[in-house]
KOLDREN-399488 format. One line per field, with one value per residue (C-alpha): residue number from 1; residue in one letter; x, y, z. Coordinates in nm, 3 decimals, decimal comma. Layout:
REM KOLDREN-399488
num <- (NUM; ...) .
residu <- (A; ...) .
x <- (X; ...) .
y <- (Y; ...) .
z <- (Z; ...) .
***
This chain:
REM KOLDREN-399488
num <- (1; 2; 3; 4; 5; 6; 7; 8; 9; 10; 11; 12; 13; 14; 15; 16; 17; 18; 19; 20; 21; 22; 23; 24; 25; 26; 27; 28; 29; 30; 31; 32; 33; 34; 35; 36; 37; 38; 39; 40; 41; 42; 43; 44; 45; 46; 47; 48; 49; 50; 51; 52; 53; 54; 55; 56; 57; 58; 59; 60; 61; 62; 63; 64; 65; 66; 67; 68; 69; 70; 71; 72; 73; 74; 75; 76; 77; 78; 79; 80; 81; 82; 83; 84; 85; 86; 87; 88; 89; 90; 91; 92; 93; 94; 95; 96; 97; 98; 99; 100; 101; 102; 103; 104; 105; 106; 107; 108; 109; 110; 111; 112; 113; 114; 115; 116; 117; 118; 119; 120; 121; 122; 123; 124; 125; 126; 127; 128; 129; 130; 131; 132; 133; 134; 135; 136; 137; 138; 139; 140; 141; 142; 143; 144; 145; 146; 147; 148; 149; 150; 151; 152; 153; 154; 155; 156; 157; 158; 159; 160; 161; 162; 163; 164; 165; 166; 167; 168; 169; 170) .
residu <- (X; X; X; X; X; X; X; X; X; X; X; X; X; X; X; X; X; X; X; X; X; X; X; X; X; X; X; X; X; X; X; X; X; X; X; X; X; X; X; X; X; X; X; X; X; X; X; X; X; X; X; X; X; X; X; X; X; X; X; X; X; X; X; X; X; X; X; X; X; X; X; X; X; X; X; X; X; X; X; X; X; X; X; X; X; X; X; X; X; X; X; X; X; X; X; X; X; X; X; X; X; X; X; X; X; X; X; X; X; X; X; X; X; X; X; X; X; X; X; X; X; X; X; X; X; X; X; X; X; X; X; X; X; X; X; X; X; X; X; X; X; X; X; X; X; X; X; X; X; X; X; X; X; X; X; X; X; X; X; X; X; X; X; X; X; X; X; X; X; X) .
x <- (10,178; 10,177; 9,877; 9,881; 9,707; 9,707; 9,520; 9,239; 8,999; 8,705; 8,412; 8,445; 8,792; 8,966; 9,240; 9,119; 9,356; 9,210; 9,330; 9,390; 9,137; 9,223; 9,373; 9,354; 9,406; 9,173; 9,157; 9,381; 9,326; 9,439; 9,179; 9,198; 8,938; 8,918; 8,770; 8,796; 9,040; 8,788; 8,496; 8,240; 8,014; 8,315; 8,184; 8,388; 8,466; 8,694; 8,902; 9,125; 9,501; 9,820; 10,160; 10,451; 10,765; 10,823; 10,566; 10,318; 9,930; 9,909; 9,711; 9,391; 9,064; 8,674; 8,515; 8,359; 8,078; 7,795; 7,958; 8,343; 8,130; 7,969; 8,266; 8,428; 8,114; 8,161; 8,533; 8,406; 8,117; 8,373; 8,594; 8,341; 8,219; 8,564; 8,699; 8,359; 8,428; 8,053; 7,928; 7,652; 7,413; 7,418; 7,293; 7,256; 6,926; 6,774; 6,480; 6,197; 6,444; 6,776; 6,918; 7,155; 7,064; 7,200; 7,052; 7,126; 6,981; 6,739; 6,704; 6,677; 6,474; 6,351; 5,997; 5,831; 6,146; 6,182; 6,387; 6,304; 6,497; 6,386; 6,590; 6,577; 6,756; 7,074; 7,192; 7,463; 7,375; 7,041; 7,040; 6,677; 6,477; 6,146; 6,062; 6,106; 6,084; 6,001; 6,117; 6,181; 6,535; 6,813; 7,156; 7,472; 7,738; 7,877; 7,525; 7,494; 7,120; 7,141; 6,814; 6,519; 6,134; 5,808; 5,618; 5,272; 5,012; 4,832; 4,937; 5,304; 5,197; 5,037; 5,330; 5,596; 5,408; 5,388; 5,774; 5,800; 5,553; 5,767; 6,080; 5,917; 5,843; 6,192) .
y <- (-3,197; -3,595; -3,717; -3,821; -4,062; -4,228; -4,502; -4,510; -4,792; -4,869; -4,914; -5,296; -5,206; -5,304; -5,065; -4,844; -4,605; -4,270; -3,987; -3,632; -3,386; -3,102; -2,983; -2,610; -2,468; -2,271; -2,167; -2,382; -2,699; -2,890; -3,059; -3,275; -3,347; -3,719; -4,011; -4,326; -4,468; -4,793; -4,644; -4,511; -4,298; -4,037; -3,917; -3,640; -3,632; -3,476; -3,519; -3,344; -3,403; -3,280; -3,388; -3,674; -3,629; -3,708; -3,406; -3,695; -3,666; -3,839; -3,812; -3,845; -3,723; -3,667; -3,352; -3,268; -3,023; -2,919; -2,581; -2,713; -2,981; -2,668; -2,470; -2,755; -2,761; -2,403; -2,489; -2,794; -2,566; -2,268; -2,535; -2,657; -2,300; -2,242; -2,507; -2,659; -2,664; -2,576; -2,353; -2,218; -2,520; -2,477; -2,261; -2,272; -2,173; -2,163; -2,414; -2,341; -2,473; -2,258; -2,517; -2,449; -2,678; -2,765; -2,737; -2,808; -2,591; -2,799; -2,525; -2,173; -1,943; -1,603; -1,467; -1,113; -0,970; -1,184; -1,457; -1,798; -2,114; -2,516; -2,643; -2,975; -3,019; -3,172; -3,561; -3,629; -4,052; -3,983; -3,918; -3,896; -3,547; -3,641; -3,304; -2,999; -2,621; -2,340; -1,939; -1,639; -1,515; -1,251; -1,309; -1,182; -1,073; -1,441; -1,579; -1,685; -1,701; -1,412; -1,403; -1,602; -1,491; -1,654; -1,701; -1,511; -1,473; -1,739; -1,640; -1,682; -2,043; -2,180; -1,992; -2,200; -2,548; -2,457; -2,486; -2,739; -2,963; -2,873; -2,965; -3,330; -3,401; -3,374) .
z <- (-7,660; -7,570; -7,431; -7,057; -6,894; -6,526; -6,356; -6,107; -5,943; -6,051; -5,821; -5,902; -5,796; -6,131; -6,256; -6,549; -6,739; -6,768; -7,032; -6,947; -7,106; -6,940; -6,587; -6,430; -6,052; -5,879; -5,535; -5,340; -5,545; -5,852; -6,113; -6,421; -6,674; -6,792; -6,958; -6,891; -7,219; -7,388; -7,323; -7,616; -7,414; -7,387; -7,021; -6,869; -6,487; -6,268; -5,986; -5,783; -5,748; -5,689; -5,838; -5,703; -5,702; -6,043; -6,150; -6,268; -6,138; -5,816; -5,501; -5,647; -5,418; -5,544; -5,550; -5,194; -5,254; -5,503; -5,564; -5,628; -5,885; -6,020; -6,057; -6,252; -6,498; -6,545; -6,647; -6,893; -7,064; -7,121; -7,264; -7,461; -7,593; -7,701; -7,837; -7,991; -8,404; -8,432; -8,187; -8,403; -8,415; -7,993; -7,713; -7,358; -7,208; -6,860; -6,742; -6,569; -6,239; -6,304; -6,441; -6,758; -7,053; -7,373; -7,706; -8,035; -8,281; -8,565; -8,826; -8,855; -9,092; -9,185; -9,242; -9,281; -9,139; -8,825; -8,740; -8,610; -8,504; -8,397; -8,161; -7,917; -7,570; -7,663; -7,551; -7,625; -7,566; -7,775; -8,146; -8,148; -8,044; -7,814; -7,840; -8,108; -7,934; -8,177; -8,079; -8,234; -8,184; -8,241; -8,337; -8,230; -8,550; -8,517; -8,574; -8,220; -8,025; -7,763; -7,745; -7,774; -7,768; -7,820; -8,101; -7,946; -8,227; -8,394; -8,772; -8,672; -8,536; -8,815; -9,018; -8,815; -8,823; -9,213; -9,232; -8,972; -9,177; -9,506; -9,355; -9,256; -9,580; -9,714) .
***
């Protein structure tokens, strides 16, 4: 499939040529997935539209409400679950404020027949981790995290900062 692209106005009101990631209906409404073709930070936004008379996207409009935004995030992390080449080194997990959250899984290991993971909350703009999370977890048959649980007793801590420290060193 070719790729397609169309132009919008910047808010310094020069035209920018955008390239199609992905479009989809729902409800009574067109939207297409973009970025913004030149630029390295490979942002995704949406917009709504609907086609001209040529079947080209046209009649561009912005998103009006929190929940049509979140309903196109849904769309973009499905996408991204699916079509992701390495799903395995991520999970989503709920903050302390409802809010979903990315992370990238650090490393994973086994001890005294449990299994443990390090992960950090992914950025995509930051290659650096300010923070490293330690849990216990369960995986699914694919290796996926469906469930995490804290590490409660003191031997599994120092156990865990034991292989955290190793891992440092290398």
């Amino acid at each position: 499939m070719d790729e397609q692209f169309f132009k919008v106005q910047n808010e310094d009101g020069e035209e920018v040529l955008c390239r199609v990631v992905f479009t989809f209906d729902a409800e009574e409404h067109s939207y297409v997935l973009y970025t913004i073709e030149g630029e390295e930070t490979g942002e995704i936004s949406a917009l709504r539209y609907e086609l001209d008379e040529n079947g080209e996207i046209g009649d561009l409009s912005p998103l009006e409400s929190d929940e049509e935004w979140g309903m196109v995030e849904e769309v973009l992390n499905t996408l991204v679950d699916e079509f992701s080449d390495d799903r395995s080194n991520f999970m989503t997990i709920t903050n302390e404020d409802g809010e979903d959250v990315v992370c990238q899984i650090l490393h994973r290991f086994s001890s005294n027949g449990k299994s443990y993971l390090f992960y950090a909350i992914f950025e995509e703009d930051e290659p650096n981790f300010s923070e490293v999370f330690a849990s216990g977890y369960i995986a699914g048959e694919n290796g996926e995290v469906t469930e995490l649980f804290p590490i409660e007793s003191d031997e599994e801590w120092e156990m865990v900062e034991n292989v955290l420290a190793s891992l440092s060193e290398q």
